[in-house]
C-alpha positions in Angstrom: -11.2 31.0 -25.8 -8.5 28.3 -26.6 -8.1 26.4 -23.3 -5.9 24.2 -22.7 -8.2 22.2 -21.1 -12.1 22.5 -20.1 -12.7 25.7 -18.1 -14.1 24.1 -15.1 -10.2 22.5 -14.7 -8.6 25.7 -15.0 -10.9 27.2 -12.4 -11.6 23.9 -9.6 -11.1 24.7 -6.2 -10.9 23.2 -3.2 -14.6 21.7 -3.7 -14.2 20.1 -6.7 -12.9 17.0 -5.5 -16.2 14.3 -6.4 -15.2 10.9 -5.8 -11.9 9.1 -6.1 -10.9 6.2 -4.3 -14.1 6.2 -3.0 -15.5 4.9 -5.5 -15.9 1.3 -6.3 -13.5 1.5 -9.5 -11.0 3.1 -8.1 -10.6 1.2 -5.3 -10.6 -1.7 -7.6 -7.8 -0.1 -9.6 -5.4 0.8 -6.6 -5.4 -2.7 -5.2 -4.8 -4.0 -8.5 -2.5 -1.5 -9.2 -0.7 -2.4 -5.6 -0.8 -6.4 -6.4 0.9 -6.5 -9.4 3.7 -4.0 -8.2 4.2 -6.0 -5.1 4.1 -9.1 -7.2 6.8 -8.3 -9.8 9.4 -6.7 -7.0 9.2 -9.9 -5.0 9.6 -12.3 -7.9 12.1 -10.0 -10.2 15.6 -10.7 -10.1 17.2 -8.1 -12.3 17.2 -4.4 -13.2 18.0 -2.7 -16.9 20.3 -0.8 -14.9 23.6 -1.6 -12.2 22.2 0.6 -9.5 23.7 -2.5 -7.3 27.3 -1.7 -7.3 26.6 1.9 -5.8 24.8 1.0 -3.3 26.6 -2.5 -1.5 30.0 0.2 -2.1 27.7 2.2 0.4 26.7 -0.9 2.9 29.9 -2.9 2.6 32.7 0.0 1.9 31.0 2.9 3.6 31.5 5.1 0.8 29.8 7.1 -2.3 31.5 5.9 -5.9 31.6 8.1 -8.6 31.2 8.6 -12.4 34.6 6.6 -12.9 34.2 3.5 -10.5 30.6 2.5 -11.5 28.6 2.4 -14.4 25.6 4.2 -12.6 27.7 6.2 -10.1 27.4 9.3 -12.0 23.8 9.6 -10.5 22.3 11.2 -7.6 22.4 8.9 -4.2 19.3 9.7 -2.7 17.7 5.7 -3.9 21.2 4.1 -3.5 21.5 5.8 0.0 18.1 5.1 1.1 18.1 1.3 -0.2 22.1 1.2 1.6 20.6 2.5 4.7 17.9 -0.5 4.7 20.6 -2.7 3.7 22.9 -1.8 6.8 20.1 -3.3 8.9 19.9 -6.8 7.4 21.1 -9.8 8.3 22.7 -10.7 5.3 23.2 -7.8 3.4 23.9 -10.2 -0.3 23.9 -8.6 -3.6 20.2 -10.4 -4.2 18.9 -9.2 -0.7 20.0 -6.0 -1.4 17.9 -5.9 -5.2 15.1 -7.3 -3.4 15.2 -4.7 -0.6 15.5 -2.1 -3.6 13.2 -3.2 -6.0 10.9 -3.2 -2.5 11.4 0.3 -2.1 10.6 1.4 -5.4 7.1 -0.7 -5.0 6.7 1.3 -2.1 7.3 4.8 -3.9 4.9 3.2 -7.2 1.8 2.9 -4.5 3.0 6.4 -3.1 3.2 7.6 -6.5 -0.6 6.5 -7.3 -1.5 8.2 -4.1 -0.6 11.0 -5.3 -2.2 11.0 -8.4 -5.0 10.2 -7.1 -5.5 13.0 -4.9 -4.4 15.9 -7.6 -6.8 13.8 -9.7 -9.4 14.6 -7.4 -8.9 18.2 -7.0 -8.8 18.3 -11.1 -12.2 19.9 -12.1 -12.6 16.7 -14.4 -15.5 14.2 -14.4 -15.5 11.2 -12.1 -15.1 9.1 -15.6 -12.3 11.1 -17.1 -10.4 10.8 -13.7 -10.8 7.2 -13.4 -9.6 6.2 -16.6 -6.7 8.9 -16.2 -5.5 7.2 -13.1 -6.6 3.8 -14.1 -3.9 4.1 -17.1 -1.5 5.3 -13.9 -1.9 2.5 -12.1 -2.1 -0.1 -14.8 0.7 1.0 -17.1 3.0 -1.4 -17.7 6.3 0.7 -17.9 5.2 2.2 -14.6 4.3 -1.1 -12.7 8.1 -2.3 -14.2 9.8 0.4 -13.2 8.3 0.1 -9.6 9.6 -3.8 -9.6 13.4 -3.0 -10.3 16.3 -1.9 -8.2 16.7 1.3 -9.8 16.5 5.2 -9.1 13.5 5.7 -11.4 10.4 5.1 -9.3 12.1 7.5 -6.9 12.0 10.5 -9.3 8.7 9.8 -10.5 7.3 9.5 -7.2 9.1 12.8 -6.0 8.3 14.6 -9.0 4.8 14.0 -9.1 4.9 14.9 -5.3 5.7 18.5 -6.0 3.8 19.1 -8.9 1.0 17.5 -7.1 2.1 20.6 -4.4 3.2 23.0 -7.1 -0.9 22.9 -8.5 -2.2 23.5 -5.2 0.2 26.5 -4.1 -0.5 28.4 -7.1 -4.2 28.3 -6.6 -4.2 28.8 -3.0 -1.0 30.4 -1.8 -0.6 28.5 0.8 2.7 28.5 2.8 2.3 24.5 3.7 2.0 23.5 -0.2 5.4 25.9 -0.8 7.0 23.5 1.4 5.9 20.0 0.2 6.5 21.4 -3.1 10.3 22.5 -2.6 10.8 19.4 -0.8 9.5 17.6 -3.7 11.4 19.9 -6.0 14.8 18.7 -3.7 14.1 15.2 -3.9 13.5 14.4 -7.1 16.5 16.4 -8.3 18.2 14.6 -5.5 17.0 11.3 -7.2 17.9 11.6 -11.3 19.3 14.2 -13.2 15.6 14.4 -14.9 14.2 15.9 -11.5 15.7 19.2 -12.6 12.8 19.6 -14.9 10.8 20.4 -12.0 12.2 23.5 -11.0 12.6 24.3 -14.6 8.8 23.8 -14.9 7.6 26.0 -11.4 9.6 29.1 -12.3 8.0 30.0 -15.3 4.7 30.3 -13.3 5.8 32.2 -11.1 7.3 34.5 -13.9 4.1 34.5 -15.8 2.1 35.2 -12.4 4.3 38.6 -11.8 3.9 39.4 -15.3 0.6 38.9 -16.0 -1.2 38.5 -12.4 -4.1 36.3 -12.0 -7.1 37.2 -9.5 -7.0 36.3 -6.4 -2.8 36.0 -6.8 -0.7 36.9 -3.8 0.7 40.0 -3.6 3.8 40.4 -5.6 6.3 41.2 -3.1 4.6 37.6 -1.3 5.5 36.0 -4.6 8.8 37.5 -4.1 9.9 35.8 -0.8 8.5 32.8 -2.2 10.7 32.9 -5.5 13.5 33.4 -2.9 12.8 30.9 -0.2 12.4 28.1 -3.5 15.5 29.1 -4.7 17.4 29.8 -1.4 16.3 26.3 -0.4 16.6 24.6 -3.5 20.2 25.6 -4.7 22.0 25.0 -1.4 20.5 21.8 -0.5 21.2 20.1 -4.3 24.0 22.1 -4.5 25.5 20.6 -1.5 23.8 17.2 -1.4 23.7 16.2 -5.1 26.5 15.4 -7.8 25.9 18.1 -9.7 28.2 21.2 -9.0 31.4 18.3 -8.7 30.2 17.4 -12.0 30.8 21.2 -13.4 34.1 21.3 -11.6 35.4 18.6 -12.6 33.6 17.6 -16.5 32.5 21.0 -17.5 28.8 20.4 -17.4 26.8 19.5 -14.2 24.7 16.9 -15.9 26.7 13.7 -17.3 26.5 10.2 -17.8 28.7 7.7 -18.8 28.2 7.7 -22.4 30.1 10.0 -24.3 27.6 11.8 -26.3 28.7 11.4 -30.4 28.3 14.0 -33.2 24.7 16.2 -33.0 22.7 14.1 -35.9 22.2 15.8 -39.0 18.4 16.9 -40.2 18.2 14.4 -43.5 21.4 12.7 -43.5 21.8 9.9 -41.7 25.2 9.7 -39.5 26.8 6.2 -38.2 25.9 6.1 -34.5 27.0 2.9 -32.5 23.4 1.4 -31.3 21.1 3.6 -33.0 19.0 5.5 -32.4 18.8 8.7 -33.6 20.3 8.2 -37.2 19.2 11.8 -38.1 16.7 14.4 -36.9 14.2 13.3 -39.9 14.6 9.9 -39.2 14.1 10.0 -35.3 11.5 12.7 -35.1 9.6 13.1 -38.0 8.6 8.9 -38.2 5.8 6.7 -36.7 7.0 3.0 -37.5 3.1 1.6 -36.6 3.5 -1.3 -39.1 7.0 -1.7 -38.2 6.2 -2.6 -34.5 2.9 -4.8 -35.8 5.8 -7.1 -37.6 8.2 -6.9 -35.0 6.6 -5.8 -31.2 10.1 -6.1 -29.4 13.5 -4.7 -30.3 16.7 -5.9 -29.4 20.3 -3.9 -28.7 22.5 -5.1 -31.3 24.6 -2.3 -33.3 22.8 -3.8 -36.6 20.2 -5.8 -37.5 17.4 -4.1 -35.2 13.9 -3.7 -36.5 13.3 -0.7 -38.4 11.5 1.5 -35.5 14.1 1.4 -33.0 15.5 4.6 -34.9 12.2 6.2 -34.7 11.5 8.2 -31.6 8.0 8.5 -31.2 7.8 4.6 -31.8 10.4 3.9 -29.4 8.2 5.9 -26.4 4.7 4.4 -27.7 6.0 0.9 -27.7 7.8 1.2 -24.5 4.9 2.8 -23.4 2.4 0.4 -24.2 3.7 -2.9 -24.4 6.8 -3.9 -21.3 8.1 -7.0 -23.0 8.9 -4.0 -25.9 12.0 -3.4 -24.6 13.2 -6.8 -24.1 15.6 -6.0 -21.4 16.7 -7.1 -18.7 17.7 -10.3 -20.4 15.4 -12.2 -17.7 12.1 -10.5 -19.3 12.6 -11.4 -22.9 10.4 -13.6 -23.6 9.3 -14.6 -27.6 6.3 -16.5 -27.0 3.7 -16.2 -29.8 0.9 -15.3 -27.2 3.1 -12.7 -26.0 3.6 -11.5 -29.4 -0.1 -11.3 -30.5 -0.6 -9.4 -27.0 1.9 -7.2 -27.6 0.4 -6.3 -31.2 -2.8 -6.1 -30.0 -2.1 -3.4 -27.4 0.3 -1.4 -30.1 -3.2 -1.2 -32.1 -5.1 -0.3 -28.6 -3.4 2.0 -27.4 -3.6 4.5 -30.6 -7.0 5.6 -29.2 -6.0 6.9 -25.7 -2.6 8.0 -27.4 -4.7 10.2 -30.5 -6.3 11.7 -27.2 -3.6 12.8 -25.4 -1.6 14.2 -28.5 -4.8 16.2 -29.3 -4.6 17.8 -25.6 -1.2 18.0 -25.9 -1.4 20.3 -28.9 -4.6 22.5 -27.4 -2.6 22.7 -24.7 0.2 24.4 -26.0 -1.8 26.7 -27.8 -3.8 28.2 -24.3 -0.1 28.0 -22.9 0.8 30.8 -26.0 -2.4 32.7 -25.4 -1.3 33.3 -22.0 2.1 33.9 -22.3 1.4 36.0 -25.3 -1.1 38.3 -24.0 -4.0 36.9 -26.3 -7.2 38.0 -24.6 -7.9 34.3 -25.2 -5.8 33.3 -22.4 -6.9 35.5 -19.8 -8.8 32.8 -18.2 -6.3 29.8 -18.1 -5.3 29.5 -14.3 -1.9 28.3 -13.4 -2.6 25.0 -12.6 -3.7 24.9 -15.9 -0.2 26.3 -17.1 1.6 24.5 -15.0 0.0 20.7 -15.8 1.3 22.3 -19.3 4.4 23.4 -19.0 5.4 19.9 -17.2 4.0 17.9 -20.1 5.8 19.8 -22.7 9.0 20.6 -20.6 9.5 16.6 -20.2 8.6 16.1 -23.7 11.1 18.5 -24.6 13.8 16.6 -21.9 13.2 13.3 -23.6 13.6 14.8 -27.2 17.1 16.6 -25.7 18.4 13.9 -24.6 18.2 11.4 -27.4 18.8 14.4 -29.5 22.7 14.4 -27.3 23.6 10.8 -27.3 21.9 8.8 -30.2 21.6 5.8 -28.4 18.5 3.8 -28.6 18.3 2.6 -24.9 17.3 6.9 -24.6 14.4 7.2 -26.1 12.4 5.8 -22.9 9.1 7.3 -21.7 10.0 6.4 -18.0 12.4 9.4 -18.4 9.8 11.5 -19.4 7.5 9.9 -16.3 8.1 12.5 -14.2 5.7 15.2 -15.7 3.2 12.1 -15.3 0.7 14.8 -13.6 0.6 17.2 -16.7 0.4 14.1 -19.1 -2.7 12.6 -16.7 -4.0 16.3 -16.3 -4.2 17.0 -20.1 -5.3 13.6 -21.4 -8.3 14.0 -18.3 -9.5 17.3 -20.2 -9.4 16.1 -23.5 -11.5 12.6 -22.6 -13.9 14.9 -21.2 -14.0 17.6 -24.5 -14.6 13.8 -26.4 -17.5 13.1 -24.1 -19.3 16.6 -24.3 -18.3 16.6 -28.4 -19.9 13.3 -28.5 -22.8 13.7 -25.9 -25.9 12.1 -28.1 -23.8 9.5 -29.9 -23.9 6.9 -27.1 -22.6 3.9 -29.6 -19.2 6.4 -30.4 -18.7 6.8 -26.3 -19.5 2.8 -25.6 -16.6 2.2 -28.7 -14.1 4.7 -27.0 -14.8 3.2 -23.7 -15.1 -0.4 -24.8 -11.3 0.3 -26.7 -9.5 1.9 -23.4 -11.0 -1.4 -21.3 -9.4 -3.4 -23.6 -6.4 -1.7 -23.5 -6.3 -2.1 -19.1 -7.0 -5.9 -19.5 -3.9 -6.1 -22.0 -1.9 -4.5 -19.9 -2.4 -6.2 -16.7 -2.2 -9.4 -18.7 1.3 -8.5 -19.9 2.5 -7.8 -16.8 0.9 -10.8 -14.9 2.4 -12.7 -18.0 6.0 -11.3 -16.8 5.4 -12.5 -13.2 4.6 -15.6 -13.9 7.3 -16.4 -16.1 10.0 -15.0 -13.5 8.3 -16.7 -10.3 8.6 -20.2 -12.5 11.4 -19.9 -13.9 14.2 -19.5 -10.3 
């Protein structure tokens, strides 16, 4: 057997839930989690995206702006429309009341967001320790916890995304009609909320596919599986069809998904090609690098066209950095901060976080090889349930988004994790298993365990202290 994860995941049911927020450290987790989202979206005053102009066009014009009126009009309206609706019912509805009733919302959807994690955590076959640390780097995270302080549509997708896989896992163990429902809706919504939603469906489907092929016991019948392919579909088509940007899109630019940044010429393999704020220089370059030593000298980038630290072009660095560190990105302009404190924490998480990182890369690659026994026929995948495919398939399928899409337009400012966020369940599901293969592989050596556990505490107290570090700065410094 080659699992993707450990057998008692692939096979948990409705009584493997042990304890979650229950238990002290949880609880411990969530509220810190809370604070320091509630924290940064009251004292932040800026996002690293204009989501602003959409939405005060919807409170003060009544009316939806497109791709050529607003930098971020191209997007989905669900956030701006739900952040305009809130706005309508102010007082004063200013541009900075207007970010603070936005970035409000999206603190709102991060608490939701570790809600649900928590829960699908819980009905994980996983050990109380592995899902604690799982959600404890959920919670903590500092591109999360940002993301949940700013006025953009990020948070939303993420919490919508995670909603219906959360849904997704359940249906396709149980079958139940209820979890088909919250997980189109989810499905809807998140596709509704970024173009990066889309993965969702794109993730579902194939279980059901693989489920008519090659049925699992205890499946529903296959003409049930059937009306529920159709009723997804039926459901999910008309309402984004009709609601969301993206059939105008097609119509009117040839391709439902666009942005406004015209994408340049596709990189070449070894050659490296002039791109105007690099990233992605050339497929070698981007994808076949990990600048560790690079971000040790320099732990922030910047976005000038040249003169940019040397792992800015490298993919993988750009999503570990960004990952790990928030003042990484430097941006918005408000949260850059050079402080040589900041720095040293910065480096000191870059070295942290290659433990936790190492462990999810390793499940990551077991992963995808149960995901092939199953899809192959290998008898060695006759075992692997479809949750287990499924936590799979959305960790690879938003790997594979985030690849695509820096792969199309070369610019640095894509190659962020938060747009691979969404599949945050698979990543949390597949890191979960492989802490727990580490403990079982390391059972008797009790110093190895304390080092592995000792390193991933470290890593939580640099990342709260980065953040904190952040909302400090901001609240002093209006």
């Amino acid at each position: 057997m080659l699992p993707s994860m450990p057998e008692h995941i692939a096979v948990a049911g409705p009584g493997a839930h042990g304890t979650g927020l229950a238990a002290p450290g949880g609880v411990l987790v969530f509220l810190l989690g809370t604070t320091l989202r509630v924290a940064l979206a009251l004292v932040n005053r800026e996002a690293s995206d204009d989501h602003l102009t959409v939405i005060e066009a919807m409170v003060k014009e009544n009316r939806i702006v497109g791709r050529e009126e607003a930098f971020e009009g191209f997007q989905p309206k669900l956030y701006a429309a739900v952040v305009a609706g809130i706005g309508k019912l102010l007082p004063n509805p200013s541009r900075p009341n207007l970010n603070r009733a936005g970035q409000l919302v999206n603190c709102a959807a991060g608490v939701l967001t570790m809600l649900v994690a928590v829960r699908f955590l819980q009905r994980m076959g996983v050990s109380p320790k592995g899902r604690l640390l799982a959600f404890s780097f959920i919670a903590l995270n500092p591109a999360l916890i940002g993301v949940s302080g700013q006025a953009t549509n990020d948070a939303f997708v993420i919490l919508f995304a995670s909603l219906a896989l959360a849904q997704a896992y359940l249906y396709f163990r149980d079958g139940r009609g209820g979890n088909l429902l919250a997980m189109t809706l989810g499905a809807v919504l998140a596709s509704l909320s970024k173009g990066n939603g889309l993965v969702v469906p794109a993730v579902i489907l194939p279980v059901w596919a693989v489920g008519l092929i090659r049925p699992w016991p205890g499946m529903l019948p296959r003409r049930a599986l059937f009306v529920h392919v159709a009723f997804f579909l039926a459901v999910f088509l008309g309402v984004v069809t009709w609601l969301g940007p993206y059939w105008t899109h097609f119509r009117r630019y040839g391709s439902p998904l666009v942005i406004n940044m015209e994408p340049p010429a596709f990189p070449k393999l070894l050659e490296e090609t002039p791109v105007r704020r690099p990233g992605v220089r050339s497929v070698a370059d981007a994808f076949l690098t990990f600048r560790l030593l690079d971000m040790l000298a320099e732990p922030m980038i910047n976005d000038r066209p040249a003169g940019f630290p040397a792992h800015r072009t490298s993919f993988w660095s750009q999503v570990y950095g960004r990952s790990h560190f928030l003042h990484f990105e430097a941006w918005p302009t408000t949260w850059r901060w050079r402080h040589p404190l900041l720095l040293a924490l910065g480096r000191t998480s870059l070295v942290l976080g290659l433990w936790p990182t190492g462990l999810l890369v390793a499940g990551l690659l077991r992963s995808l090889g149960s995901a092939w026994c199953r899809l192959s026929g290998d008898r060695r995948g006759e075992r692997i349930a479809s949750g287990g495919l499924l936590v799979t398939l959305a960790a690879w399928g938003y790997l594979a988004f985030g690849v695509v899409y820096a792969l199309r337009y070369r610019d640095f400012s894509t190659m962020k994790p938060i747009f691979m966020f969404p599949g945050l369940l698979g990543f949390a599901a597949v890191f979960a298993g492989q802490y727990d293969r580490f403990r079982s592989r390391f059972r008797g050596h009790s110093a190895v365990l304390a080092i592995s556990d000792a390193l991933c505490l470290l890593l939580l107290v640099c990342y709260v202290a980065d953040v904190e570090s952040l909302i400090i700065r901001l609240r002093w410094s209006y």
